[in-house]
C-alpha positions in Angstrom: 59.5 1.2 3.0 58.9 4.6 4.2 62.1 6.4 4.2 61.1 8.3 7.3 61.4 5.0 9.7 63.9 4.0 11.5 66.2 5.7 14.6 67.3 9.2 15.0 70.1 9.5 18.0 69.6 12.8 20.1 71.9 14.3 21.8 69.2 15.8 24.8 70.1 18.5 26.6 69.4 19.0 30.5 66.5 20.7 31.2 64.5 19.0 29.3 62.5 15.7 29.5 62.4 12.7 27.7 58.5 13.8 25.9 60.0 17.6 25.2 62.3 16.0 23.1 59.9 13.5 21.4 57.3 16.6 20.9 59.8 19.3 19.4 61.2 16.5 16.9 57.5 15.8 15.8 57.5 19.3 15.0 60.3 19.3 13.0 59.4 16.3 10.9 55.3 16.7 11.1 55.2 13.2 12.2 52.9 12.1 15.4 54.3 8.3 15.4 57.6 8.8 17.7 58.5 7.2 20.7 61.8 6.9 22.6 63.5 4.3 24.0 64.8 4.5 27.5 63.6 7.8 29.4 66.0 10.5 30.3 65.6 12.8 33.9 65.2 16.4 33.1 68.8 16.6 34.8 70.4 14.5 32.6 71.6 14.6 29.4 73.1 12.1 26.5 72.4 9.6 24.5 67.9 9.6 23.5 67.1 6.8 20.8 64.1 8.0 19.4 62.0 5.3 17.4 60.2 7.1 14.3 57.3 5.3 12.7 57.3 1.6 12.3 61.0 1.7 14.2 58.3 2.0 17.1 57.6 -1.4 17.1 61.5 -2.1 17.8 61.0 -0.3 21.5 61.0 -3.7 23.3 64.7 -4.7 22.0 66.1 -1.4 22.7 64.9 -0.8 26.0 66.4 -4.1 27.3 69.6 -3.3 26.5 72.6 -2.1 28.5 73.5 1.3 29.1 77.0 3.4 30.1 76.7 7.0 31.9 79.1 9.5 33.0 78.1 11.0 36.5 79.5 13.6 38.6 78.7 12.6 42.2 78.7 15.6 44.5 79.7 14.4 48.2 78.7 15.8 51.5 75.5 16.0 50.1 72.0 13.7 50.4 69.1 14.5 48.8 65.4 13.0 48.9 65.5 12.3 44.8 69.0 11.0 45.2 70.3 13.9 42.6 71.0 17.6 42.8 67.5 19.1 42.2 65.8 17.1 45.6 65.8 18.4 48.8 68.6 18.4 50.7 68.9 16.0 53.8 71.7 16.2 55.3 75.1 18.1 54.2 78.7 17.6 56.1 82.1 19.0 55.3 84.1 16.0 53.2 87.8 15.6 54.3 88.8 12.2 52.1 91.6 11.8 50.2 91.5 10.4 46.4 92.5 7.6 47.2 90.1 6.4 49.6 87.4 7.7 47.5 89.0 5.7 44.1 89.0 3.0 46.5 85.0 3.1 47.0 84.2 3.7 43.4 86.2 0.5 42.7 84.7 -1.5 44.8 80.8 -0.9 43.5 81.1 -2.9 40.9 79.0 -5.9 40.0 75.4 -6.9 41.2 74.5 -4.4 44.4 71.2 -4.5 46.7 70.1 -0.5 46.2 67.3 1.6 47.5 65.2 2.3 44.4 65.0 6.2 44.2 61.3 7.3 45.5 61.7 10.3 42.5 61.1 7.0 40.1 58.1 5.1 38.5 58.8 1.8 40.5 55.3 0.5 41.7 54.7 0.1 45.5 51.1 -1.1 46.6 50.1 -0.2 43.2 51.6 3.2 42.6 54.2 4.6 41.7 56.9 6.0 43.6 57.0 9.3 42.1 53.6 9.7 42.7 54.3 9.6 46.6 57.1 11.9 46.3 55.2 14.4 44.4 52.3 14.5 47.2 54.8 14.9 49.6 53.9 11.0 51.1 56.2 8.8 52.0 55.2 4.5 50.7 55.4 2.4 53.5 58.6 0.6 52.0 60.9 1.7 49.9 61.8 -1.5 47.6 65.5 -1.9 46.9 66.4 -4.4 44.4 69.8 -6.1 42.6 71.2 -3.3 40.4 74.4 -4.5 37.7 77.1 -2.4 37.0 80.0 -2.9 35.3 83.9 -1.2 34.1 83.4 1.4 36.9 86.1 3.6 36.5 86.4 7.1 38.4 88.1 9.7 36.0 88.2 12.5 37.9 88.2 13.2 41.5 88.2 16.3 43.7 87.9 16.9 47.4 84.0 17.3 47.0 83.3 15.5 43.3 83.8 12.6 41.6 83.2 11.9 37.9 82.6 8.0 37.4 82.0 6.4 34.0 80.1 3.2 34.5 78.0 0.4 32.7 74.5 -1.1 34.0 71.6 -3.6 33.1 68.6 -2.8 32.9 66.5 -2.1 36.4 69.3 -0.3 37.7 69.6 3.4 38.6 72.6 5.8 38.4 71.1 7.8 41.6 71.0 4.8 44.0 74.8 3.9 43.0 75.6 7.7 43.6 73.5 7.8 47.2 75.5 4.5 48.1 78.8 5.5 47.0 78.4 8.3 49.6 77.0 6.3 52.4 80.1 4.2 51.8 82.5 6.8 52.3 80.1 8.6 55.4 79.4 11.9 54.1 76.6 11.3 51.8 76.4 11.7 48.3 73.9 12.5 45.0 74.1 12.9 41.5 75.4 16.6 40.5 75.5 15.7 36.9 74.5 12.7 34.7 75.4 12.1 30.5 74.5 8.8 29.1 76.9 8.3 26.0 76.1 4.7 25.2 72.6 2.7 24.7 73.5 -0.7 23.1 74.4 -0.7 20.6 74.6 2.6 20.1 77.1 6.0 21.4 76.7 9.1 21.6 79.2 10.3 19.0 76.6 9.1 16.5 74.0 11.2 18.4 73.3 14.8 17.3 71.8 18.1 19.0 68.2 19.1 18.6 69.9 22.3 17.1 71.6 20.7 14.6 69.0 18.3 13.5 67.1 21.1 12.7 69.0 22.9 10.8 69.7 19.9 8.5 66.3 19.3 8.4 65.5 22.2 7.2 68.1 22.3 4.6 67.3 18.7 3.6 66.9 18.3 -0.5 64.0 15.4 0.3 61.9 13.7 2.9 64.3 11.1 3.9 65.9 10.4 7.2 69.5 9.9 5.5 69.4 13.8 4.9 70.1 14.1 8.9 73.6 12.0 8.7 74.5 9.2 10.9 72.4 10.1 13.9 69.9 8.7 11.3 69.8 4.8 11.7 67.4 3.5 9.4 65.2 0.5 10.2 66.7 -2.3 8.7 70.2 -1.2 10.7 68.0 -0.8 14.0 68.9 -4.1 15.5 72.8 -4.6 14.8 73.2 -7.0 17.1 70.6 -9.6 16.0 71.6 -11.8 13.4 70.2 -11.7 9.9 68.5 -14.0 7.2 67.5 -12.7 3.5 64.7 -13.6 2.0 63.1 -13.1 -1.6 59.9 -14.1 -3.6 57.5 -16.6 -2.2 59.7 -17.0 1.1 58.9 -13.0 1.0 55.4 -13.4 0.7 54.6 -15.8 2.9 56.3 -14.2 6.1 54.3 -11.4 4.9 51.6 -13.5 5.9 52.8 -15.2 8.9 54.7 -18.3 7.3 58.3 -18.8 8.1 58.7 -21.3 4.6 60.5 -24.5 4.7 63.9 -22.8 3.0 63.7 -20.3 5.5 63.7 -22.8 8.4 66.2 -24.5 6.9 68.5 -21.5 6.6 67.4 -20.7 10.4 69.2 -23.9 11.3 72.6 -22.7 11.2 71.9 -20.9 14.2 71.2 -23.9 15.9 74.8 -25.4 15.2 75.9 -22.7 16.5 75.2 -22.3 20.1 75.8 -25.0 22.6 73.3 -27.7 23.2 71.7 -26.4 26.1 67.8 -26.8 26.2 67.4 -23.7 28.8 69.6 -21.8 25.7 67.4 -19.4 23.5 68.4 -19.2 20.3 69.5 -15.7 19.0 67.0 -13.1 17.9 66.8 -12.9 13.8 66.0 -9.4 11.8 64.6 -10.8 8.3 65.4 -8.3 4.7 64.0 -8.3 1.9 67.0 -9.2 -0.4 64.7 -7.2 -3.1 63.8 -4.1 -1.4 66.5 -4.3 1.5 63.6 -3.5 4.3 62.9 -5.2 7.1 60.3 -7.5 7.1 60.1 -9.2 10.3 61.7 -9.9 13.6 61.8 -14.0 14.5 62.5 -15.2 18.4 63.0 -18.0 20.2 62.0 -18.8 23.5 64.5 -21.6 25.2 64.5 -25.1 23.9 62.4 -24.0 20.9 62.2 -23.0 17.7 61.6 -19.3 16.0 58.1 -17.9 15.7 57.5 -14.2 14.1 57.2 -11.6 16.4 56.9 -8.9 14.6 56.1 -8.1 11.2 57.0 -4.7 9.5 55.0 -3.1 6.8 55.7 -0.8 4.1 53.9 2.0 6.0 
């Protein structure tokens, strides 16, 4: 397998968006075949999962997965984008004590009917949001949806900030939580700063700066992606949390060509045993390794009530 695919964990800065990134680390490593998973606001910062040759084909599990942020919400203040660099609405003096505004980020936890922010790429009538905003046009309707959120914690507070660390599902938006905590509390509120430090399953202490990626890159003694350190995640270790099968000679080559062999089937079944027996239960996702090579070969689902099928086959690219 080509040593150059797999993940690389970027630390992004703010100021720059999701594709800067992308295009300065296809620079660096004179490769065009990067994506990301899980765009990043030019405001924020944290946690990018870049997916580097065939690790692009990955983007689907990635994306679905949870993420955890920490946000500074500024209050007194309401903004059209529902962060700092929007226009300002409306601004009031705050007079709140801590603990009625620890009281408010307690309480938005779990599943919350939000506005979706008009500065995103939501679809009304066929377009997308941002493309109102950026016209200066207002959609008919602004959607708002159920949003997830999870071990909301507020770890700093001050008269006119707080700093919350939080966990969502996918769908739902930092910025609507922030615009909502400050309706709550009357005085209006909007994201002043925004890190994400965990993509599952990954954090940002694995992640590194553009800087420093560079730097070993250019220092590097061979093209391989273990020369930048653990913000490298190489392909077979991009799916952690999916279980995993082995396979070796002709059960090799035949999920090469689209065969899951009888041995392999059988070994599959010990995933069945081991999840209740529920017919609208999926069975959990498999990553398949060569036991000879140690690459990944292929990624097998299930949809509920059946059994696996290859999605995805990986090749020696």
């Amino acid at each position: 397998m080509n040593p150059m695919n797999g993940l690389l964990l970027v630390d992004k800065p703010s100021g720059l968006t999701s594709h800067d990134v992308v295009h300065k680390v296809r620079r660096i490593l004179g490769i065009r075949g990067i994506g990301h998973a899980g765009t990043l606001d030019p405001l924020a910062s944290g946690l990018l999962v870049l997916l580097i040759g065939e690790a692009t084909k990955v983007s689907d599990y990635l994306l679905n997965g949870d993420k955890s942020y920490e946000v500074t919400v500024r209050l007194g203040v309401r903004t059209d984008s529902m962060d700092i660099t929007g226009q300002v609405l409306e601004e009031c003096p705050v007079d709140l004590s801590e603990e009625k505004i620890r009281a408010a980020v307690a309480d938005m936890s779990g599943t919350l009917m939000l506005d979706v922010p008009v500065h995103s790429a939501v679809k009304v009538d066929g377009k997308r949001l941002y493309e109102f905003a950026h016209k200066g046009e207002t959609p008919a309707t602004v959607p708002n949806r159920a949003m997830h959120f999870y071990d909301v914690e507020a770890v700093a507070v001050e008269q006119a900030r707080v700093t919350v660390r939080l966990s969502c599902s996918k769908g739902s938006f930092i910025r609507a939580w922030a615009n909502e905590l400050g309706r709550r509390l009357g005085c209006g509120g909007t994201v002043e700063t925004l890190k994400r430090v965990h993509s599952e399953p990954f954090d940002i202490a694995e992640a590194i700066s553009l800087e420093e990626f560079e730097s070993k890159w250019n220092a590097r003694k061979e093209r391989h992606g273990s020369e930048i350190g653990p913000a490298w995640i190489a392909l077979k270790d991009s799916l952690p949390h999916f279980k995993e099968v082995y396979v070796e000679g002709a059960d090799e080559r035949l999920l090469k060509n689209g065969q899951i062999s009888g041995r392999v089937r059988a070994d599959l079944l010990r995933f069945v045993n081991a999840i209740p027996e529920d017919p609208a239960t999926a069975l959990p996702p498999v990553r398949v390794i060569s036991r000879e090579t140690d690459d990944l070969l292929a990624i097998l689902l299930a949809e509920p009530g059946q059994f696996y099928k290859i999605k995805r086959v990986f090749h020696r690219a």
